[in-house]
N, C-alpha and C positions, 0 to 999 in steps of 0.2 A: 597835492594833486587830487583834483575831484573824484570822486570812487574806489580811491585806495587809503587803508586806514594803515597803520605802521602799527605792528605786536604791540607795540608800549600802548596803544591807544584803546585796546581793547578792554572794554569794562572787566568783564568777566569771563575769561574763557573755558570755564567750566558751568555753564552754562548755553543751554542751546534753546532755540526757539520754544517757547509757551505754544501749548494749542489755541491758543485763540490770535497768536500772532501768525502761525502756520494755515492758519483758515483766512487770512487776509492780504496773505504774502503774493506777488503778481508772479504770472506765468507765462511765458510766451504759447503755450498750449493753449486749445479751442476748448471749451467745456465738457464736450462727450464726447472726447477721442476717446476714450476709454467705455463708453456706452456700452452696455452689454458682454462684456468683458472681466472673468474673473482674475483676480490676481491675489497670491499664494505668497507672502511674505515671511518668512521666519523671522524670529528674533525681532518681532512686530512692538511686543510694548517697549523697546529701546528708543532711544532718543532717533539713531538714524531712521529704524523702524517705524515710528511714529510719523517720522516727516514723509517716507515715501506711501505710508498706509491712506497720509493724509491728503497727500498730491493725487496719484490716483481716484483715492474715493473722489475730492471734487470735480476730477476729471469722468467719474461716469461707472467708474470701474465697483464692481462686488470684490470686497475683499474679506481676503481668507488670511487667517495670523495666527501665530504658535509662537509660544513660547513657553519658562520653565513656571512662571509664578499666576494666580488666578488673580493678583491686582491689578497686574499691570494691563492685563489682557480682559478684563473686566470695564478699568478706566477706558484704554482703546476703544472697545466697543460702546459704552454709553458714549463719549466724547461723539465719534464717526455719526454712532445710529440719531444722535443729535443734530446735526447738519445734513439727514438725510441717504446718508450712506450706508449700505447692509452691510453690515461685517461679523462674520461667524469667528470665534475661535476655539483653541484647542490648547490645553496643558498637557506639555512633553519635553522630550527630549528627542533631539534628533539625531541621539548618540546611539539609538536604537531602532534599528531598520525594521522592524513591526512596527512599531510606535508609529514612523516614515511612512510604511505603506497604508497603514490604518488612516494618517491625515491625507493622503494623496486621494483614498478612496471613499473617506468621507464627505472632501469637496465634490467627486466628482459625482457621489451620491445626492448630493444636495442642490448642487447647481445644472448640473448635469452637462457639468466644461469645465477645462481647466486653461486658460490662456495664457498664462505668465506666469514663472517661477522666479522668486528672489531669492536667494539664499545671503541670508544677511545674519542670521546666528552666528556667533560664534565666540571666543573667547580666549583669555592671554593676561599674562602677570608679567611684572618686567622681575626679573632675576641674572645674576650671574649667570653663566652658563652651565658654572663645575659646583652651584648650587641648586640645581633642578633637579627632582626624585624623580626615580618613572612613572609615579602615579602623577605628578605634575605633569611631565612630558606626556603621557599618556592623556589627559584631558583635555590638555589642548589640541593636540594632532586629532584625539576620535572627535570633538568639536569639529572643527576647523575644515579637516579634510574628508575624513568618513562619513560625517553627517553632510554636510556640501555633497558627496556622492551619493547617498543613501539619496537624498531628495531628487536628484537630477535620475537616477534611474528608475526610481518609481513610477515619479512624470513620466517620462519617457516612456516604461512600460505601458502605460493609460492611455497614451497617444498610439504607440504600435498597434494597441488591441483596436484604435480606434481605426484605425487604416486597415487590418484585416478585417473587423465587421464592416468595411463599404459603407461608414453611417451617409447617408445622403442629404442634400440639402445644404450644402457648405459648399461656398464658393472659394477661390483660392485665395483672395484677400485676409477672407475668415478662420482661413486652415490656420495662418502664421500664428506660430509656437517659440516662446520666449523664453531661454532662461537666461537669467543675471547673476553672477557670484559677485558677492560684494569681498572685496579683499582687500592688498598694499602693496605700497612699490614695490616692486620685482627688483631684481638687477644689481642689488645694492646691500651690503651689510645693515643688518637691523643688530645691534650691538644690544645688549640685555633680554632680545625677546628671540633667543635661537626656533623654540617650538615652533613661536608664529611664520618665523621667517619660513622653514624647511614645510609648515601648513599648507602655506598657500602659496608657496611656489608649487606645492603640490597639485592646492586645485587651478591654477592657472593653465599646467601643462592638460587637467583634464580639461578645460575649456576647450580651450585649442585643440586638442584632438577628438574631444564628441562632434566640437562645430563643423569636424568634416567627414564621419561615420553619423553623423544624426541628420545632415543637410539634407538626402534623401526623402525625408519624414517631414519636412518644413522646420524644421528647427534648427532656431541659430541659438546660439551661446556663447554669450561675451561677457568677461566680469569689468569691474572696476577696479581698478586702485585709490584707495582713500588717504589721500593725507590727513597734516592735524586738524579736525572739524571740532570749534566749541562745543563741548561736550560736557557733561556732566562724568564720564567715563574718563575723561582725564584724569580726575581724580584720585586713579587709581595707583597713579606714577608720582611718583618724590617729587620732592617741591624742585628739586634741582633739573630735574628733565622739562620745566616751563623755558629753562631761559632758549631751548630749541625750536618753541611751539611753533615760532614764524619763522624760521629759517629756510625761506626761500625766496623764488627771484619776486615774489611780489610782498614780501616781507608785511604776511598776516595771516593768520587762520583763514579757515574755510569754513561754513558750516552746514548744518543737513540739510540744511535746502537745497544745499549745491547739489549734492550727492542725487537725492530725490529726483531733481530736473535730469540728473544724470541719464536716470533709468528710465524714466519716460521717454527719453530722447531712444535708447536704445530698445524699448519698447514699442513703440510706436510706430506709426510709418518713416519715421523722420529715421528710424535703423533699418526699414527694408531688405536694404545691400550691404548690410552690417551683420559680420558673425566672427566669431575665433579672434577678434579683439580685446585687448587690456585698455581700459578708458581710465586714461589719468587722469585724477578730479585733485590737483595735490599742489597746485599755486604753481607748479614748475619746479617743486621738490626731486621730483623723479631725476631732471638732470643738473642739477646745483640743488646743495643744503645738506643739511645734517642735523638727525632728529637720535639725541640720546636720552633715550627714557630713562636709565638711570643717574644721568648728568655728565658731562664730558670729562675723560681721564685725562689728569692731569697729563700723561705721556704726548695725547694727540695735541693738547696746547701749545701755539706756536708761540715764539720768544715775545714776550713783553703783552701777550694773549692776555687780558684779567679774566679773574673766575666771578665767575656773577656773585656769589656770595662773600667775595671782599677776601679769599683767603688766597696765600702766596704760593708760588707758583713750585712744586716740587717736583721730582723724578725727569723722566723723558731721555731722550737722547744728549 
C-alpha cells in the first residue's frame, strides 16, 4: 500500500534523519510562521532535538538549545547558523534549577522574549525493575520530571514578571505562550523502563494541571507522547527489544520529523484552542501494540507465539 512501509522494510532503524535531509524535508507550514519568535529547546543536540531545532529555525523562529556536551550543541549551531538561522546555546544540565533559571534568563537577556518552551531532555536505561539502584532511579526521575518542572517554572516565572511590568506594545496574538513536554504513552505498562514510566506520567499530570492554573497568563501546555522514532537512541536497548519496534496498527516506526511537525502544530496557530493535551505521535501504539525494550517474556507468549531469535518457547501459564 502506497505510504505505508511494514518494520521489516525498514533500512535502518537506528538511524534518523541527516541534517541535510532535514533542511529539505516538506512541511505543510508557511516559511515565517515562526518569524520573530524564540524558541527554547532542550536536549537540542539530540536526534529529536535536532529535527524540531531544525523545523523551527526554517520556519523563522530564533532558537535557543541546551544541552549536556559542547559538540553536539556546537554542531547544532554551525549546522542552523549555516542555513541562516540564529541559534544560541548553553552547556548544562537541567537537573539543576540555577543552572534552569540562568538559561531562562539568559535567553531572555539576549533576545529580549521568550515564546516557546520544548522540554525534550531527558533520559532512561531499560533495566529490570528489582535491578535499578537509587542513584539510577534517581537520574532518571530528576531528568525527566524535575528538570521538565524546573524549566516550565522558570518560563513561567519570566512571563509573570512580564504581565506585572505592563511591558506594552504586544498584541494578544503576540502574548501566546507555549510550552511542549515531549514524553510517552501514558496509560499502559512500559515493562523494563519503571523510572521512565512513573517520570512522565509525572510530568503529564503537571501539563494538564499548569494548562489550567497558567491559562490566565496566555499559556497553554500540552506535551506529546513519542512512540518508536528511528533513532540512533535505540540503540541503547538489546537487540531483542527491535522485534517490538513496529508493533502497532500501522506496523512501522515513526521518525523525528514526525515529532517536530508535531510541535509546530502545537506551537503555532494551528494549537490556538489547544492546551492540557497529550499528542500521540505513536502510529496508534497508544491503543494496540506492545513495546518491550528488554524483549518479550517468554510468560506473556501466547501458544505456538515464536521468539524472534529462533528459541523454544518456556515458562508461562
Amino acid at each position: 500500500m502506497e505510504g505505508w512501509v511494514a518494520v521489516s522494510d525498514v533500512d535502518d532503524p537506528y538511524r534518523s534523519h541527516s541534517f541535510e535531509e532535514l533542511v529539505e524535508l516538506p512541511t505543510a507550514y508557511r516559511d515565517d510562521l515562526f518569524r520573530d519568535k524564540v524558541v527554547l529547546i532542550t536536549g537540542g543536540g539530540g536526534p529529536i532535538g535536532t529535527a524540531m531545532a531544525t523545523l523551527f529555525g526554517r520556519l523563522g523562529a530564533t532558537i535557543v538549545a541546551c544541552g549536556r556536551t559542547d559538540e553536539t550543541l556546537d554542531t547544532l549551531a554551525r549546522r542552523l547558523e549555516g542555513i541562516g538561522v540564529t541559534c544560541h546555546t548553553r552547556v548544562m544540565t537541567i537537573r539543576d534549577p540555577e543552572q534552569v533559571a540562568a538559561l531562562i534568563d539568559g535567553a531572555w537577556d539576549r533576545f529580549g522574549r521568550l515564546d516557546v518552551v520544548i522540554n525534550n531532555a531527558g533520559g532512561q536505561f531499560s533495566s529490570p525493575a528489582v535491578d535499578i539502584s537509587p542513584k539510577g532511579w534517581a537520574a532518571v526521575v530528576e531528568t525527566n520530571l524535575y528538570g521538565t518542572w524546573y524549566v516550565m517554572q522558570a518560563a513561567a516565572r519570566r512571563w509573570l514578571a512580564q504581565d506585572r511590568a505592563g511591558e506594552p506594545g504586544r498584541d494578544a496574538a503576540d502574548q501566546d505562550r507555549n510550552i511542549i513536554n515531549i514524553s510517552t504513552i501514558q496509560g499502559r505498562a512500559s515493562v523494563g523502563i519503571p523510572h521512565t514510566s512513573a517520570s512522565r506520567a509525572g510530568g503529564v499530570a503537571l501539563t494538564r494541571s499548569l494548562a489550567v492554573e497558567w491559562a490566565p497568563h496566555r499559556i497553554r501546555v500540552n506535551s506529546i507522547g513519542v512512540g518508536v522514532v528511528a533513532s540512533e537512541g535505540l540503540r541503547t536497548y538489546p537487540a531483542e527489544a527491535r522485534a517490538s519496534f513496529g508493533h502497532n496498527p500501522m506496523r512501522r516506526l515513526g521518525d523525528v520529523w514526525d515529532v517536530a511537525q508535531g510541535a509546530a502544530y502545537l506551537a503555532g496557530p494551528t494549537g490556538r484552542f489547544v492546551t492540557g493535551i497529550h499528542l500521540d505521535i505513536t502510529g496508534g501504539e497508544h491503543v494496540w501494540g506492545e513495546y518491550w525494550p528488554l524483549g518479550k517474556p517468554d510468560w506473556f507468549r501466547l501458544d505456538g507465539e515464536a521468539d524472534p531469535a529462533g528459541r523454544p518457547q518456556q515458562g508461562g501459564p
